[in-house]
C-alpha positions in Angstrom: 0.0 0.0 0.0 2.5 2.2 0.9 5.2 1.4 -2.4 1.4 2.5 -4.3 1.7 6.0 -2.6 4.7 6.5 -3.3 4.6 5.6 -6.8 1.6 7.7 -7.6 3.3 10.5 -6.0 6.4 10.4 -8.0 3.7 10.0 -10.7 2.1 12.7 -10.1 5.2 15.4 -9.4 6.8 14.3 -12.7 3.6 15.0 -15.0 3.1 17.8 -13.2 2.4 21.3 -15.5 4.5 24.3 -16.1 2.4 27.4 -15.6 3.7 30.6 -16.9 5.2 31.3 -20.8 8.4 29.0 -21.8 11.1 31.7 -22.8 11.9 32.4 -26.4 14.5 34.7 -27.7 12.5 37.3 -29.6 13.2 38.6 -33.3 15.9 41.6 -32.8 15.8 43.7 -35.7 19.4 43.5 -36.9 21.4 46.0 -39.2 23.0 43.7 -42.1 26.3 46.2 -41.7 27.0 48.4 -39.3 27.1 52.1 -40.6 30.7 53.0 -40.5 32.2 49.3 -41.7 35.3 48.9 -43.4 36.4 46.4 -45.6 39.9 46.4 -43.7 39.1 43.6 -41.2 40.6 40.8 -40.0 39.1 37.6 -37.6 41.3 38.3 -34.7 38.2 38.2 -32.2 39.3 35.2 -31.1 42.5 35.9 -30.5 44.8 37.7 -27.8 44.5 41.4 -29.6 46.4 43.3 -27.2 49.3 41.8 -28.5 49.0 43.5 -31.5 50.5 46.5 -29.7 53.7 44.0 -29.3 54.8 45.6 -26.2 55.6 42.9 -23.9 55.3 45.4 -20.8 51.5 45.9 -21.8 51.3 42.1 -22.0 52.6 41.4 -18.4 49.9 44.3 -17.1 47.3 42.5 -18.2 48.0 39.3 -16.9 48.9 40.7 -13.7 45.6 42.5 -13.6 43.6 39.7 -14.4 45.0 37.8 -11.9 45.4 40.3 -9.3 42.2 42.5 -9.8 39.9 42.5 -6.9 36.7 43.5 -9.4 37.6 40.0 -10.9 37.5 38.6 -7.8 34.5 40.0 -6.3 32.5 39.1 -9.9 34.0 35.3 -9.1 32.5 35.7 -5.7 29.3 36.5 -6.7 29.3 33.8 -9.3 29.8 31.1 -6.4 26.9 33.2 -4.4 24.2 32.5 -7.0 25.5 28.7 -7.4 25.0 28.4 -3.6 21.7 29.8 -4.3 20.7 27.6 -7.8 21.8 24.3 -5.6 19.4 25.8 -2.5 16.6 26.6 -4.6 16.8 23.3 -7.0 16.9 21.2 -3.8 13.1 22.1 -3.4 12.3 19.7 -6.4 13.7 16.4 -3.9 12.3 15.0 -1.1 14.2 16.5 2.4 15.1 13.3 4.3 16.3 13.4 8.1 17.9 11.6 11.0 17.0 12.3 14.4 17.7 10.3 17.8 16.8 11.4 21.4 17.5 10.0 24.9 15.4 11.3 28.0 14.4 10.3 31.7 11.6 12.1 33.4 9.4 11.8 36.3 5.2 12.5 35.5 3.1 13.4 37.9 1.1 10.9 40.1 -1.4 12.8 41.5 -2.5 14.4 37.4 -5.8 14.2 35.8 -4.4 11.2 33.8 -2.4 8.8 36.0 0.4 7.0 34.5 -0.5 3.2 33.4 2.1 0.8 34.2 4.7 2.8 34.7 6.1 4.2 37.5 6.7 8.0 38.4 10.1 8.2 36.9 10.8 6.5 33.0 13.3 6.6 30.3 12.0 7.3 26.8 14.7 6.3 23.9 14.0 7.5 19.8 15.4 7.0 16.8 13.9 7.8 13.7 14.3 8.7 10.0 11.7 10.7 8.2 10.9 12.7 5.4 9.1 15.6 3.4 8.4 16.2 -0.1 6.3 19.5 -2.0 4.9 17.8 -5.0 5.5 20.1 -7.7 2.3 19.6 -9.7 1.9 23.0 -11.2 6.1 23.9 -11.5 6.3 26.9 -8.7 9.6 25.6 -8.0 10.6 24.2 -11.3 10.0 27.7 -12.2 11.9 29.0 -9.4 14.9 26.5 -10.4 15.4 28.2 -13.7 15.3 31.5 -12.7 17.9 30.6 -10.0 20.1 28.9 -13.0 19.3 32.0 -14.9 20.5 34.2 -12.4 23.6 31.9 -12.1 24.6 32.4 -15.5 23.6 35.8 -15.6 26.3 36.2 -12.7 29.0 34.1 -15.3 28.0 36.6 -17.8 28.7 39.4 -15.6 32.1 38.4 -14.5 33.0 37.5 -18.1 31.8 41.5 -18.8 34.1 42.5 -15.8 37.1 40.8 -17.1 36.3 42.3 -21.0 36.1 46.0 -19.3 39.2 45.5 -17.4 41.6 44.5 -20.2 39.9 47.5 -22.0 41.0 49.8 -18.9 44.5 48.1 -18.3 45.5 48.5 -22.1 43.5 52.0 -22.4 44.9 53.3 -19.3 48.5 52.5 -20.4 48.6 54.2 -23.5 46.7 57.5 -22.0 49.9 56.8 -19.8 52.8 56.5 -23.0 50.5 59.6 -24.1 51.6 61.9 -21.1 55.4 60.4 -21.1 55.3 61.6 -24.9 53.6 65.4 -23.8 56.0 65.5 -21.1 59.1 64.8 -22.9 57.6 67.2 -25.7 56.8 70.1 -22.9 60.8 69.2 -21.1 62.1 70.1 -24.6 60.4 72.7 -25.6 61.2 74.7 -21.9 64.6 73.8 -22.6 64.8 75.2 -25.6 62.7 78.4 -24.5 65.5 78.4 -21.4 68.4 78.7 -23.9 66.6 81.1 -25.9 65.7 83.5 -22.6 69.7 83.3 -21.9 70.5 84.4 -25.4 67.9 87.5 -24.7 69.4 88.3 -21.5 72.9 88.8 -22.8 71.7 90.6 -25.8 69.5 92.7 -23.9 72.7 93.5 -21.3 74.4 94.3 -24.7 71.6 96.5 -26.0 70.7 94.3 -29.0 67.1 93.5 -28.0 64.5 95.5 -26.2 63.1 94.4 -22.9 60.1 94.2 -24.6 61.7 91.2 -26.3 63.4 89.8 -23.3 60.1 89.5 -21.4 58.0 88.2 -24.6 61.1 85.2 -24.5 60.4 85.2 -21.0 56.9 84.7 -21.0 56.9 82.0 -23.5 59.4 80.3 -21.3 57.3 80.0 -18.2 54.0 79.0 -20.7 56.0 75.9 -21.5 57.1 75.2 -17.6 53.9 75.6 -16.0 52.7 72.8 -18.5 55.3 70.3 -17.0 53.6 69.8 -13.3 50.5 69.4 -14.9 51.7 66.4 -16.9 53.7 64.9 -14.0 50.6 65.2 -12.2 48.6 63.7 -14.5 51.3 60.9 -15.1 50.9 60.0 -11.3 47.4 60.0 -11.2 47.2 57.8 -14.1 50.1 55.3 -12.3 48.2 55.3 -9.4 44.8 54.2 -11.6 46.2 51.4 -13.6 47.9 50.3 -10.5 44.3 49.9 -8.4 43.7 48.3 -11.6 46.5 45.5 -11.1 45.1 44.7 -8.1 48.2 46.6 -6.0 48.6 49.5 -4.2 49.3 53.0 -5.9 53.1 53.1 -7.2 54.9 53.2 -10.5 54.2 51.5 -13.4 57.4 50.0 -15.4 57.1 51.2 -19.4 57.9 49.4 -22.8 57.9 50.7 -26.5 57.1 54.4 -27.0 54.0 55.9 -27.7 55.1 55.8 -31.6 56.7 52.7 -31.3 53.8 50.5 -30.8 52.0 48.5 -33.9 48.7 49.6 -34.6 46.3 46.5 -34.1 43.9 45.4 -37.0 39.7 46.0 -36.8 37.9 42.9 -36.2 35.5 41.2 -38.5 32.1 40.5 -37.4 28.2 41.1 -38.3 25.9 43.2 -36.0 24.3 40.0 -35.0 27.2 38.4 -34.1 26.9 40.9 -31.0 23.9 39.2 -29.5 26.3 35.5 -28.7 30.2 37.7 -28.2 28.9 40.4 -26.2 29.1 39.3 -22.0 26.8 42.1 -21.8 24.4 41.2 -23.6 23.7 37.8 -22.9 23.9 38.7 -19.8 20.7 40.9 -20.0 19.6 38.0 -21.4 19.9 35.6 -18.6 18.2 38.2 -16.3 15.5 38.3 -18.9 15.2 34.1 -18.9 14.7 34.9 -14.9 12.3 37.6 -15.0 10.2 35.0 -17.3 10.6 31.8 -15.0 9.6 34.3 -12.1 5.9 35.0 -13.9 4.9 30.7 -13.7 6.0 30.8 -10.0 3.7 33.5 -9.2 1.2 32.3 -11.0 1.5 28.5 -9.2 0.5 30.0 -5.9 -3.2 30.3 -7.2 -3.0 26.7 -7.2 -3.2 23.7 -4.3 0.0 22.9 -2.7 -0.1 19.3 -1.9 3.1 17.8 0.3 3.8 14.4 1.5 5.4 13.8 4.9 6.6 10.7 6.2 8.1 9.1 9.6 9.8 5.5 10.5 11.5 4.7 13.8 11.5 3.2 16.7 10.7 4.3 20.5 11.0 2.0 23.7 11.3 3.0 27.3 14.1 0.9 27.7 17.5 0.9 25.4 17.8 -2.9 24.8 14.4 -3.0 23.5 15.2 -0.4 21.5 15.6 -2.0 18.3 12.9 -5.0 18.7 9.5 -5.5 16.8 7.1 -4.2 19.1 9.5 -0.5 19.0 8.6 0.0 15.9 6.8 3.8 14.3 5.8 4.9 11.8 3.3 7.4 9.9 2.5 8.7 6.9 0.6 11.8 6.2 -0.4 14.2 3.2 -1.5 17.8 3.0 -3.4 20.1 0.3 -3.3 23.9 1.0 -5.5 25.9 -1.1 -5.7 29.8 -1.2 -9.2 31.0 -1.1 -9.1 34.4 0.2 -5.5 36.5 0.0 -6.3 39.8 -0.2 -4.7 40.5 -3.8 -1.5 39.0 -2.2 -1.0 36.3 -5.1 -2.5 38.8 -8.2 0.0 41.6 -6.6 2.7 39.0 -7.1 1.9 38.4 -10.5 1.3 41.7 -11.7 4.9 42.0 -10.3 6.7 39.5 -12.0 4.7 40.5 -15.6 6.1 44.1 -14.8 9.7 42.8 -14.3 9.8 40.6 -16.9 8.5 43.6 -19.5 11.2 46.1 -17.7 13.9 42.9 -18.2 12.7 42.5 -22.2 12.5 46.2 -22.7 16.5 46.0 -21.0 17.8 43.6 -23.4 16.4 45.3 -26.3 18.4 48.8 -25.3 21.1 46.8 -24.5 21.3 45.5 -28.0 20.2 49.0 -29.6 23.2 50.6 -27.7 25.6 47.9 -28.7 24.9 48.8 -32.1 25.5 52.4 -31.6 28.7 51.8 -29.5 30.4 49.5 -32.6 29.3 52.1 -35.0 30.7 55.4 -32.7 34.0 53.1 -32.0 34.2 52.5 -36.3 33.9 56.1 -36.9 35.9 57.2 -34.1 38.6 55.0 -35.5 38.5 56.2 -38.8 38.2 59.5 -38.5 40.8 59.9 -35.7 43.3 57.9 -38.1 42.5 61.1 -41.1 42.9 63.4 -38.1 46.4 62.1 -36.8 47.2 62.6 -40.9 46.2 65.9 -40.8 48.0 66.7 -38.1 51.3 64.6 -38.7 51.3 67.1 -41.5 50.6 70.5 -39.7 53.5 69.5 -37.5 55.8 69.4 -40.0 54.2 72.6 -41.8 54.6 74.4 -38.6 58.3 73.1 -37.9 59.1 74.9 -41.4 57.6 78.1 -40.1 59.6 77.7 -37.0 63.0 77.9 -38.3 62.1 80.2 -41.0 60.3 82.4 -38.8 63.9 82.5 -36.8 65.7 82.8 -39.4 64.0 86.2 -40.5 64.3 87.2 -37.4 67.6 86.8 -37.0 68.3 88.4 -40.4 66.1 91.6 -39.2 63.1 90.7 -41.8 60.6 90.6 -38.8 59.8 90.9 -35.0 60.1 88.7 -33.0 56.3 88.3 -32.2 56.5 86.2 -35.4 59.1 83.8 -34.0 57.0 83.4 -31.1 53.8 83.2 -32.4 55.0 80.1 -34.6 57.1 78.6 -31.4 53.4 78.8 -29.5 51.7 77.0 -32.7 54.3 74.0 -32.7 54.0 73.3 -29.5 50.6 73.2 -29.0 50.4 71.2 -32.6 52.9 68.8 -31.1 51.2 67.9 -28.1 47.6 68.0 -29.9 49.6 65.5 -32.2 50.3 63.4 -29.3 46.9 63.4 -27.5 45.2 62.1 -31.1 47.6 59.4 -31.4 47.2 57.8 -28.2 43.2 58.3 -29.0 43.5 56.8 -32.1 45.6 53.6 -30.2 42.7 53.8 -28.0 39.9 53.8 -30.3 41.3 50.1 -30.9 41.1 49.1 -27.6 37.3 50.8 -27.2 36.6 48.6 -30.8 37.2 45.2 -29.3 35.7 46.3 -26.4 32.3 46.8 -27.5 32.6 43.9 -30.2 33.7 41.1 -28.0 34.4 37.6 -28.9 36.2 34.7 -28.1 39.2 36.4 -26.2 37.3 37.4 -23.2 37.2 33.4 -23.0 41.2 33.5 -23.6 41.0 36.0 -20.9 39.3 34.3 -18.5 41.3 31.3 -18.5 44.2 33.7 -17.8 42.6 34.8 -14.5 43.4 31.4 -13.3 46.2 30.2 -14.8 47.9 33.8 -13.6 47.4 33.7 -10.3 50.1 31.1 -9.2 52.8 32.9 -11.8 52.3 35.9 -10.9 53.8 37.8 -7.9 52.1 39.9 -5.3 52.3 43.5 -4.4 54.5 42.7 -1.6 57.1 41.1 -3.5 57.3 43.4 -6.9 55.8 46.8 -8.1 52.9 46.8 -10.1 53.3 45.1 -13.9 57.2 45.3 -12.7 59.1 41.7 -13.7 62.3 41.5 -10.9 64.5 42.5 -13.8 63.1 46.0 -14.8 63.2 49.1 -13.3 60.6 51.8 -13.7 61.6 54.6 -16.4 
């Protein structure tokens, strides 16, 4: 009779229904190109692209920081969070067996409404029993609940994946906005030297009434233009030090360099389709997963209209004496079921629902931005590359154009054809055309790095395994400055 209850039961739970809608992707209305494409692409999604730069330094940084960084670590925490939760929430779907046992000696009262019957005052009572409980999931309340609970657990893989994608964004970004201010620095150190030679020259001259003072102050004045520019870069250079290095996973400190701003390789655009975005973007299939959720969250609301039927179950044994513990006439046992149906609740269950319909169309309406704004990010990164690259052209050739007026401008000058506002003025144009040079060429390097950023791909998988095959190989803040091998010193 018993092994009949039980087999309905299980019957019963596995054809069970699934209230609620099953989750289908919906039709995304995807661009066949994006707006800005080039037909200069190449499929290195897949592959390790910063080292396209081919700066080894930049290399170790980002391993370091993917082994080190403590956003990593907190997304990995989170990850084994919502697995703790996925394995609580799925263990609703089993039966929840337990053991118990319990030993006690007491004395009942003689003189109570109920005498004791063939015992005495004072009797041991020994149990041990095993017994269990199990929700049959007829209408999929917690199925339901499992697969949000997975949903949110991949959601959360998603998310750390998207974590580790913006960080070697930042690392790599963050390091050439660094080579950038070495470059403007090194431009600003020359150009106040040479302004510093140029003031001495004026000073003798002027003590030897060749020049006006007029002269001597406009030298002057240019001189400390140029200087004031240098703490502002040093500054800037420690700032950005301290940055990356929060970004290793250290504490602030210096960063060691590699190649030149204009010594690194210019990396290649990667090939893909707009809807390739919607299976390499972290992002997005993560806004998926929470949409999957939202979904699952709708049939669980819904169950609770319906009966809640669980079994509970009980076998042991129970003697007042030990050594007859164990023996026939011990023996218990029970068996019971339950049905709980809501009649009356107020609008608590059609709240809940209304609830999860509303989060699961704010979810949808999410992943469809999401995907929208991917779209325009690829597109603003194409263009920005593009144009940036005509831009660095442009300027590349006002440099030179303005180098030429430079020395000609002096050489007029010092042949008494002009004044020497003339020398200054185009003194003040190539400096500022040199460092505006500078600032566009670490942009353009950088609009690289944004590109495979918003396109994604395969290497944030590369990446990730890096995260843990890093950690063991690479050495700690204690032991070595950030991104800093034992055999380099910081420039």
């Amino acid at each position: 009779m018993r092994r009949t209850f039980v087999a309905l039961a299980a019957a019963l739970a596995l054809s069970g229904c699934l209230l609620g809608p099953n989750y289908s992707r919906q039709p995304v209305d995807t661009p066949a190109t994006y707006r800005f494409a080039t037909a200069e692409v190449a499929d290195t999604a897949n592959t390790e692209w910063w080292k396209q730069f081919q700066d080894p330094v930049l290399d170790d940084l980002i391993s370091t920081a993917l082994a080190n960084n403590k956003d990593v670590k907190i997304a990995a925490a989170r990850v084994d969070q919502f697995m703790g939760q996925f394995v609580t929430t799925r263990s609703a779907l089993f039966p929840q067996i337990s053991a118990g046992a319990s030993a006690a000696r007491q004395r009942a009262s003689q003189a109570g409404p109920q005498p004791l019957q063939g015992f005495g005052p004072v009797y041991n009572d020994f149990q041990v029993s095993v017994s269990a409980a199990w929700e049959l999931d007829l209408f999929g309340r917690n199925r339901r609940l499992t697969e949000a609970a997975r949903a949110n657990l991949l959601s959360s893989e998603e998310g750390r994946r998207a974590t580790i994608l913006a960080l070697v964004a930042s690392v790599a970004s963050s390091y050439l906005n660094l080579r950038s201010f070495d470059k403007q620095l090194e431009i600003a150190k020359a150009t106040t030297q040479s302004r510093a030679e140029s003031v001495h020259v004026f000073t003798l001259r002027f003590e030897g009434g060749e020049v006006s003072q007029m002269e001597l102050a406009q030298s002057q004045s240019e001189y400390e233009a140029s200087l004031a520019t240098i703490p502002q870069l040093e500054t800037q250079i420690a700032q950005q030090e301290d940055a990356l290095s929060v970004l290793l996973g250290a504490n602030p400190g210096p960063i060691v360099r590699g190649r030149t701003l204009g010594e690194l390789s210019t990396p290649v655009i990667p090939a893909g389709l707009p809807s390739d975005l919607l299976e390499r973007r972290p992002d997005l299939l993560q806004a998926e997963q929470d949409l999957v959720a939202a979904n699952a969250l709708i049939g669980a609301a819904r169950a609770l209209y319906f009966p809640q039927i669980s079994l509970t179950g009980l076998f042991g044994t129970a003697s007042g004496q030990f050594s007859s513990l164990f023996t026939g006439p011990s023996r218990v046992w029970s068996f019971a079921g339950q049905i709980t149906q809501p009649i009356f609740t107020a609008g608590n269950i059609s709240g809940q629902v209304q609830s999860a319909e509303a989060q699961q169309q704010a979810a949808l309406l999410t992943y469809q931005k999401s995907i929208q704004v991917a779209f325009q990010e690829v597109d603003d990164a194409l263009i920005a590359s593009q144009k940036l690259h005509e831009q660095l052209e442009v300027q590349g050739r006002q440099v030179t154009a303005l180098s030429t007026y430079s020395r000609l401008a002096r050489a007029r000058y010092e042949g008494g054809y002009t004044s020497y506002i003339e020398v200054l003025d185009a003194e003040r144009s190539l400096f500022n055309a040199q460092l505006s040079q500078t600032q566009t060429q670490a942009a353009a390097l950088v609009s690289f790095v944004t590109l495979y950023k918003v396109m994604g791909g395969g290497w944030v998988v590369a990446a990730d395994k890096m995260t843990t095959q890093q950690q063991s190989a690479t050495p700690s803040a204690d032991s070595a400055k950030p991104g800093q091998p034992a055999s380099q010193t910081v420039q």
